[in-house]
N, CA and C atoms as an extended XYZ file, in Angstrom:
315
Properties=species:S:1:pos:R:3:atomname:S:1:resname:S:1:resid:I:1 pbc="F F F"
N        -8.540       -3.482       -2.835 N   UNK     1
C        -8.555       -4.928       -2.766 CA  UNK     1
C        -8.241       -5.473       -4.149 C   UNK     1
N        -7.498       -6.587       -3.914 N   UNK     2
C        -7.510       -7.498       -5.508 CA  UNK     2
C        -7.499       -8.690       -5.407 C   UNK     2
N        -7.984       -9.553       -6.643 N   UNK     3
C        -8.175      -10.619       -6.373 CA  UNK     3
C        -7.314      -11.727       -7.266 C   UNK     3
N        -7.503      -12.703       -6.458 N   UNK     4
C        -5.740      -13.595       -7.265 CA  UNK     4
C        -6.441      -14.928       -6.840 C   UNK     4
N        -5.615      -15.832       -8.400 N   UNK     5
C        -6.367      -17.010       -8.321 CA  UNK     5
C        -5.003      -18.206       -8.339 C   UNK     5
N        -4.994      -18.668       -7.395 N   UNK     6
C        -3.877      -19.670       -7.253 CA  UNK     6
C        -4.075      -20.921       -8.157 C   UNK     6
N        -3.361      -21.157       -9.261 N   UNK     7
C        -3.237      -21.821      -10.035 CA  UNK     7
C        -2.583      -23.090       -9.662 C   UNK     7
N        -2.057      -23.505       -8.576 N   UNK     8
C        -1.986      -24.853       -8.226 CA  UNK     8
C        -3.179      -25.220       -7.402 C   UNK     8
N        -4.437      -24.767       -7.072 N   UNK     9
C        -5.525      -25.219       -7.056 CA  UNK     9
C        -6.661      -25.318       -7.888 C   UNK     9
N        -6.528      -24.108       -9.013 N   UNK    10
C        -7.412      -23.996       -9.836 CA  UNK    10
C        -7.528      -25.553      -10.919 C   UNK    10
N        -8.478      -25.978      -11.386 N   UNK    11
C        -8.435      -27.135      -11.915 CA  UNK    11
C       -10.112      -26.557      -13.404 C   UNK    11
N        -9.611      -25.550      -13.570 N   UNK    12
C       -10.828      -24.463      -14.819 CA  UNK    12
C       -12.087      -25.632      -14.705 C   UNK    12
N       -12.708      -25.852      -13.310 N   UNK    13
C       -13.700      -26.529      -12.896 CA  UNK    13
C       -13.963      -27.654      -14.256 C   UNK    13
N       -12.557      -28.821      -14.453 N   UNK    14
C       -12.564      -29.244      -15.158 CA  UNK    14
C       -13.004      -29.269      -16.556 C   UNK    14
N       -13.945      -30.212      -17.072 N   UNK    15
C       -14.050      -30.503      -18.804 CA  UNK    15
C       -14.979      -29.107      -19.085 C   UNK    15
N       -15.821      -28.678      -18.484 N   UNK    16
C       -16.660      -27.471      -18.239 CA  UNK    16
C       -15.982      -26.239      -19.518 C   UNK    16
N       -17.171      -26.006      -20.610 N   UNK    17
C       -16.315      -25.284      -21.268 CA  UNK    17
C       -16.483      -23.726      -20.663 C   UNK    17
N       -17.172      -23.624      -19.895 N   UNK    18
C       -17.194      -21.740      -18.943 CA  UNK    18
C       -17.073      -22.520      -17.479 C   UNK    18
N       -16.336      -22.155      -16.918 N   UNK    19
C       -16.173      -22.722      -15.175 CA  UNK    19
C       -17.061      -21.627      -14.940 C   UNK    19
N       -17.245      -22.042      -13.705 N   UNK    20
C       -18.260      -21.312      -12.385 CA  UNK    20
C       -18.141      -19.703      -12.551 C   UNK    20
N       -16.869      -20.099      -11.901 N   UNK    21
C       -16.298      -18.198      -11.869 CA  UNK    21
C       -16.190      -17.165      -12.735 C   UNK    21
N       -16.057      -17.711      -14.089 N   UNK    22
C       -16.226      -17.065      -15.568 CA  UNK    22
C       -18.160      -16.591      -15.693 C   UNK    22
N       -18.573      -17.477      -15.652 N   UNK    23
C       -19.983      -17.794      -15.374 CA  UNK    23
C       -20.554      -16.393      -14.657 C   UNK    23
N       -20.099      -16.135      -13.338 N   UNK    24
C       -20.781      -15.426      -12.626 CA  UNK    24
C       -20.199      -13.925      -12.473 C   UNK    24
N       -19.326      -13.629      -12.977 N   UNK    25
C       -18.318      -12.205      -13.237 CA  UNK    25
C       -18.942      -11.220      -13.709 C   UNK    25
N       -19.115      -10.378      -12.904 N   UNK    26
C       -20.566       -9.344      -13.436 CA  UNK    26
C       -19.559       -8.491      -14.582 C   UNK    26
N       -18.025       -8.274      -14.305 N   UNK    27
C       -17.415       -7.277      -15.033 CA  UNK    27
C       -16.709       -8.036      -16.326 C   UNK    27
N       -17.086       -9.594      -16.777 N   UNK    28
C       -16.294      -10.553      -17.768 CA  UNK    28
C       -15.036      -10.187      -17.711 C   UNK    28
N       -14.538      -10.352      -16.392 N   UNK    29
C       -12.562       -9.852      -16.764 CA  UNK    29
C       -12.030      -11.796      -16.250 C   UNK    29
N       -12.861      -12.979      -16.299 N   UNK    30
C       -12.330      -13.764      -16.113 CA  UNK    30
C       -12.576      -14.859      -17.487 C   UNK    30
N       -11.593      -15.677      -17.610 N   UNK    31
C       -11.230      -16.509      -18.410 CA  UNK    31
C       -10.599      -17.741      -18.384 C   UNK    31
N       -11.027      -19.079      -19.110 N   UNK    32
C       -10.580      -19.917      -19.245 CA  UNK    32
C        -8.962      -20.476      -20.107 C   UNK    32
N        -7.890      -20.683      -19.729 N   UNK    33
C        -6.847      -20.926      -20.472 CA  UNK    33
C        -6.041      -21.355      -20.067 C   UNK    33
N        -5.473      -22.884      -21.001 N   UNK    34
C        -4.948      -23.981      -20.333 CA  UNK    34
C        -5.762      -24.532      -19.013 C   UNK    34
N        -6.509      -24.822      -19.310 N   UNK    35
C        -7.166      -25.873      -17.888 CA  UNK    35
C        -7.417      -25.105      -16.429 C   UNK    35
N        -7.121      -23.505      -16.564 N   UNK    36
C        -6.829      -22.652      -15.671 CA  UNK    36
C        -7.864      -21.637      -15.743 C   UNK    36
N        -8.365      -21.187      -14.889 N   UNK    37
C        -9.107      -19.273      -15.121 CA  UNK    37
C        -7.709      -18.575      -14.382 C   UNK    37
N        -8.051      -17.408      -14.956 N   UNK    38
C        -7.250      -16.180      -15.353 CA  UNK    38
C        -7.883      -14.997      -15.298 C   UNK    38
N        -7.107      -13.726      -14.421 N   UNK    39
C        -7.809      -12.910      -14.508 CA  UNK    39
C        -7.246      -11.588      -15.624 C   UNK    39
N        -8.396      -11.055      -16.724 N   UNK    40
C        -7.492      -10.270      -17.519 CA  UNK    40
C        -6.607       -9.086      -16.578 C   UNK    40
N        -7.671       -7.972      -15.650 N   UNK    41
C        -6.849       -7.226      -15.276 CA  UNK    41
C        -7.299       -6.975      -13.815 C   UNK    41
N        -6.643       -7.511      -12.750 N   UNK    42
C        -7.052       -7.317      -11.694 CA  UNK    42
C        -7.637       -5.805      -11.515 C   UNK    42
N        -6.862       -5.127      -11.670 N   UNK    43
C        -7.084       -3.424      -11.775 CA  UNK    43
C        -8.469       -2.865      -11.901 C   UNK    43
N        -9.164       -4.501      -12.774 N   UNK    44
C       -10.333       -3.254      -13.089 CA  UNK    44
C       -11.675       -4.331      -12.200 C   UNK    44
N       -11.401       -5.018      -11.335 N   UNK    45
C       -12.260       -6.077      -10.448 CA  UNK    45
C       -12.887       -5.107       -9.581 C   UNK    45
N       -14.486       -5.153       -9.390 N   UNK    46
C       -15.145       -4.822       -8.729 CA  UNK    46
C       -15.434       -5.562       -7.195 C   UNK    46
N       -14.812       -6.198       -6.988 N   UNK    47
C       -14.468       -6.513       -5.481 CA  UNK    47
C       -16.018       -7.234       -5.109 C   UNK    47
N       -16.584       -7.531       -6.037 N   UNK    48
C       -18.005       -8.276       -5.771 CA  UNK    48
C       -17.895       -9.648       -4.919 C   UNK    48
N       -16.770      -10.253       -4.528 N   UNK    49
C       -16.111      -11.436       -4.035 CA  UNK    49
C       -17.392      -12.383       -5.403 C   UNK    49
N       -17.910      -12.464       -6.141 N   UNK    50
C       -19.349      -13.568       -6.306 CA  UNK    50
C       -18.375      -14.764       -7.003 C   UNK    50
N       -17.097      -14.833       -7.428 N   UNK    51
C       -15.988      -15.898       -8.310 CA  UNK    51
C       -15.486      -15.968       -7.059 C   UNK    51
N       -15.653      -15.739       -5.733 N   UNK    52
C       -14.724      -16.081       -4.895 CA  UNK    52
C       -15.929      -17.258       -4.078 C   UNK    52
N       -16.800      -16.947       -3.932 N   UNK    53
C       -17.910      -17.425       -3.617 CA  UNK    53
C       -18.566      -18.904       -4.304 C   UNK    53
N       -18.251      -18.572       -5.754 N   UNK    54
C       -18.536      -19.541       -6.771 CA  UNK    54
C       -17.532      -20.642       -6.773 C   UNK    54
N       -16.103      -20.516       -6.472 N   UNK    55
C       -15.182      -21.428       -6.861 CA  UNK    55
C       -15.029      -22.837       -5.939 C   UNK    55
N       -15.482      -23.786       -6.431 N   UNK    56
C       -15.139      -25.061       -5.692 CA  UNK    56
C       -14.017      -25.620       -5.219 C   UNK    56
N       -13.338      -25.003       -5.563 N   UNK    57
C       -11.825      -25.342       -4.886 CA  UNK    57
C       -10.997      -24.516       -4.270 C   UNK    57
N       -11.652      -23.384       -3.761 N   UNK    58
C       -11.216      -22.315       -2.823 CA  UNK    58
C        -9.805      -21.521       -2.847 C   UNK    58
N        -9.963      -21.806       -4.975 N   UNK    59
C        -8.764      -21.303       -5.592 CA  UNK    59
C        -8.777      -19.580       -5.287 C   UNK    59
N        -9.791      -18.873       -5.311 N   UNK    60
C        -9.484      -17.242       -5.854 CA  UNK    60
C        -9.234      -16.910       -4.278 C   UNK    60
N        -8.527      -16.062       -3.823 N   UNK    61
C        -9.077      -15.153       -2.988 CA  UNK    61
C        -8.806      -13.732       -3.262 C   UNK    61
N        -9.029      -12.823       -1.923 N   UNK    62
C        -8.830      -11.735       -1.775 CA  UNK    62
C        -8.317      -11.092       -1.120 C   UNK    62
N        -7.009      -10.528       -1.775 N   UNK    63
C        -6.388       -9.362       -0.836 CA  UNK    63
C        -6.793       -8.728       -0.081 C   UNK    63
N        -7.109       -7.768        1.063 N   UNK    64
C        -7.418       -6.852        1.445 CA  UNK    64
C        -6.841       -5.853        2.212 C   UNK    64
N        -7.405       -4.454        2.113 N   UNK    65
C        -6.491       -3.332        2.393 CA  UNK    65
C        -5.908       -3.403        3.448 C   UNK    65
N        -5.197       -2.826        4.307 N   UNK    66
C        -4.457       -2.380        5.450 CA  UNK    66
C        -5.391       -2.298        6.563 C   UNK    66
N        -6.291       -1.881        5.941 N   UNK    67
C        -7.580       -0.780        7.048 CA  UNK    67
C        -7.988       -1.914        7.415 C   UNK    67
N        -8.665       -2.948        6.883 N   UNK    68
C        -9.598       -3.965        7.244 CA  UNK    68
C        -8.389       -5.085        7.746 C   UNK    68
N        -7.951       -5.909        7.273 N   UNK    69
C        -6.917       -7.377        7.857 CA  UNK    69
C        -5.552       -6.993        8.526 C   UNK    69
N        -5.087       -6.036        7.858 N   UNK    70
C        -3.675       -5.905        8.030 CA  UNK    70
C        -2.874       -6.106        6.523 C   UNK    70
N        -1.967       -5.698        6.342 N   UNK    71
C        -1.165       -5.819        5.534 CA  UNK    71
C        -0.540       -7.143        4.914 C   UNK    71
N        -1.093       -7.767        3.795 N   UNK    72
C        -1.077       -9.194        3.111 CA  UNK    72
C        -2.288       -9.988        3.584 C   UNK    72
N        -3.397       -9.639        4.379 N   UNK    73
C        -4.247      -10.713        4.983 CA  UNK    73
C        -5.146      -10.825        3.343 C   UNK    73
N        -5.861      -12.290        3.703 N   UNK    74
C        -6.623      -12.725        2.226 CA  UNK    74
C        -7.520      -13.285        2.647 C   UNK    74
N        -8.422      -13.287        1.698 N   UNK    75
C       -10.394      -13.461        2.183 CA  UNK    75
C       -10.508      -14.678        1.413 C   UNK    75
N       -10.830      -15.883        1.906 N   UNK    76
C       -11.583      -17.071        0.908 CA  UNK    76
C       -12.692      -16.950        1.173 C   UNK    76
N       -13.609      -18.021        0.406 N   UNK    77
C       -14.713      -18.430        0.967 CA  UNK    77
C       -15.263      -20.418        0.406 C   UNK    77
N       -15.807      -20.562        1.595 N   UNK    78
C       -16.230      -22.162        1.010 CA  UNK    78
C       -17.943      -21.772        1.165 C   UNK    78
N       -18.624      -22.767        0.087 N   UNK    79
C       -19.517      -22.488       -0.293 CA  UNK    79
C       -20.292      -23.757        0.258 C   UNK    79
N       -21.732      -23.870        0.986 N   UNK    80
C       -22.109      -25.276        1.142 CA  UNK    80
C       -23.336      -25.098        1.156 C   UNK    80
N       -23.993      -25.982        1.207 N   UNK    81
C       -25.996      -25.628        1.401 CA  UNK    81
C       -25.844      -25.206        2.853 C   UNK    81
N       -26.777      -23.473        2.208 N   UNK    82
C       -27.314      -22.692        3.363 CA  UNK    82
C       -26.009      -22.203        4.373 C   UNK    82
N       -24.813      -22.352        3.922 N   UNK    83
C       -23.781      -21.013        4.706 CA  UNK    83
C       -22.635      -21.132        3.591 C   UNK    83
N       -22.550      -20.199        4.126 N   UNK    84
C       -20.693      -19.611        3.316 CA  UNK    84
C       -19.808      -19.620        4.351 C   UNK    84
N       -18.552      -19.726        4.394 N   UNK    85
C       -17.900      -20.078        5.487 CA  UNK    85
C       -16.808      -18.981        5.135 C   UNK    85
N       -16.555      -18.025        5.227 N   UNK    86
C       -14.962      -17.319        5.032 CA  UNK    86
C       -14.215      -17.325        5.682 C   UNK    86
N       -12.837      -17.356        5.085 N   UNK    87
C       -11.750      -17.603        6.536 CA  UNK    87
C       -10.880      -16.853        5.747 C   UNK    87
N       -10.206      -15.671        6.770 N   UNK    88
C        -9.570      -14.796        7.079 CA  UNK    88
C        -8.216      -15.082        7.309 C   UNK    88
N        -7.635      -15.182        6.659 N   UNK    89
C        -5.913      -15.299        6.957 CA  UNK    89
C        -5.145      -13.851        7.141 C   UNK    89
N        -4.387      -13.892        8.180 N   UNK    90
C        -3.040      -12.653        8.336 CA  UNK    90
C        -1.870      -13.135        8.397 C   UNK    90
N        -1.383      -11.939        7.793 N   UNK    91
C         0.254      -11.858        7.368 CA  UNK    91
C         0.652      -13.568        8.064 C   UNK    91
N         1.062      -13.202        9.529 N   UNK    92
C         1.135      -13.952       10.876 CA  UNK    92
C         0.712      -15.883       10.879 C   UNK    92
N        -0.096      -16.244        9.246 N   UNK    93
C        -0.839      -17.455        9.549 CA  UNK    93
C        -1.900      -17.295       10.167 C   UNK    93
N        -2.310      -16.404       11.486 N   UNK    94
C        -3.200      -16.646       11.933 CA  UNK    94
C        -4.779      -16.452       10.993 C   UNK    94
N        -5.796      -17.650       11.782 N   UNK    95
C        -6.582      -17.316       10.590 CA  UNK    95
C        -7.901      -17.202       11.672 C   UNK    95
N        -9.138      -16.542       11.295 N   UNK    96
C       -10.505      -16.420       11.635 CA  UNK    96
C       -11.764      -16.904       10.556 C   UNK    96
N       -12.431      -17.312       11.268 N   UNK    97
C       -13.731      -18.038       10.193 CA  UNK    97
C       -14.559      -17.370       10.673 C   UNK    97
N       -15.643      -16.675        9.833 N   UNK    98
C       -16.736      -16.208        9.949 CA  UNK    98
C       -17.926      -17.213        9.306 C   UNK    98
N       -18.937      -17.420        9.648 N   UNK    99
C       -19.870      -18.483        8.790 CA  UNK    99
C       -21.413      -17.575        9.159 C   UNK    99
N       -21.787      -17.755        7.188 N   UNK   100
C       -22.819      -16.732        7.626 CA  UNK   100
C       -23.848      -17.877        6.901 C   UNK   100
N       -25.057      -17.748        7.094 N   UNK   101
C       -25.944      -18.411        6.711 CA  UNK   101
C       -26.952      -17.855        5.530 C   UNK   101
N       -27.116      -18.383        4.662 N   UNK   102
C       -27.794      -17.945        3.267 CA  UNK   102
C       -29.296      -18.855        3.330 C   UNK   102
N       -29.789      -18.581        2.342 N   UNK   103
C       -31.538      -19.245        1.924 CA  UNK   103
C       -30.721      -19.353        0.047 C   UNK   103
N       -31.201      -20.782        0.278 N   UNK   104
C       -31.374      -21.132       -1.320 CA  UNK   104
C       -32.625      -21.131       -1.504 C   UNK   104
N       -32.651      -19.466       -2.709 N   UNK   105
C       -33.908      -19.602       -3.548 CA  UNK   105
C       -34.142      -20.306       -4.742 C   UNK   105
């Protein structure tokens, strides 16, 4: 899996001098530059989705292998009080939402 951050949505969670997703990167491979996050090396991403989870503008997602979506499908997620909502895109457009429900501690 890898993860890719679409830069015509990314907005580096504005004036914020660490955005969200920098913030929560257990492996620090993300970064702020030009008004943008950036990832240094996809290669070395631990697939934790938690910057995919974190991002308010449902800039990052995630590739995923063959085995699981199909070939090009990508994982978002929207974040809201008490669920996460992921939606599943394939090759095809077609898309699936899963919505799971969380506890804010």
């Amino acid at each position: 899996m890898t993860v890719r951050i679409d830069s015509s949505r990314c907005n580096g969670c504005g004036r914020t001098k660490e955005p969200r997703c920098v913030r929560v990167c257990p492996g620090n491979l993300l970064y702020k530059s030009n008004s943008k996050c950036v990832i240094r090396d996809p290669g070395d991403c631990w697939d934790c989705a938690a910057c995919i989870k974190e991002c308010p503008r449902q800039a990052i997602e995630m590739f995923l292998p063959v085995q699981i979506g199909g070939r090009g499908s990508t994982l978002q997620a929207k974040t809201a009080k008490g669920r996460i909502t992921w939606r599943l895109t394939k090759p095809d457009g077609q898309e699936e939402l899963f919505e799971i429900q969380t506890q804010n501690i």
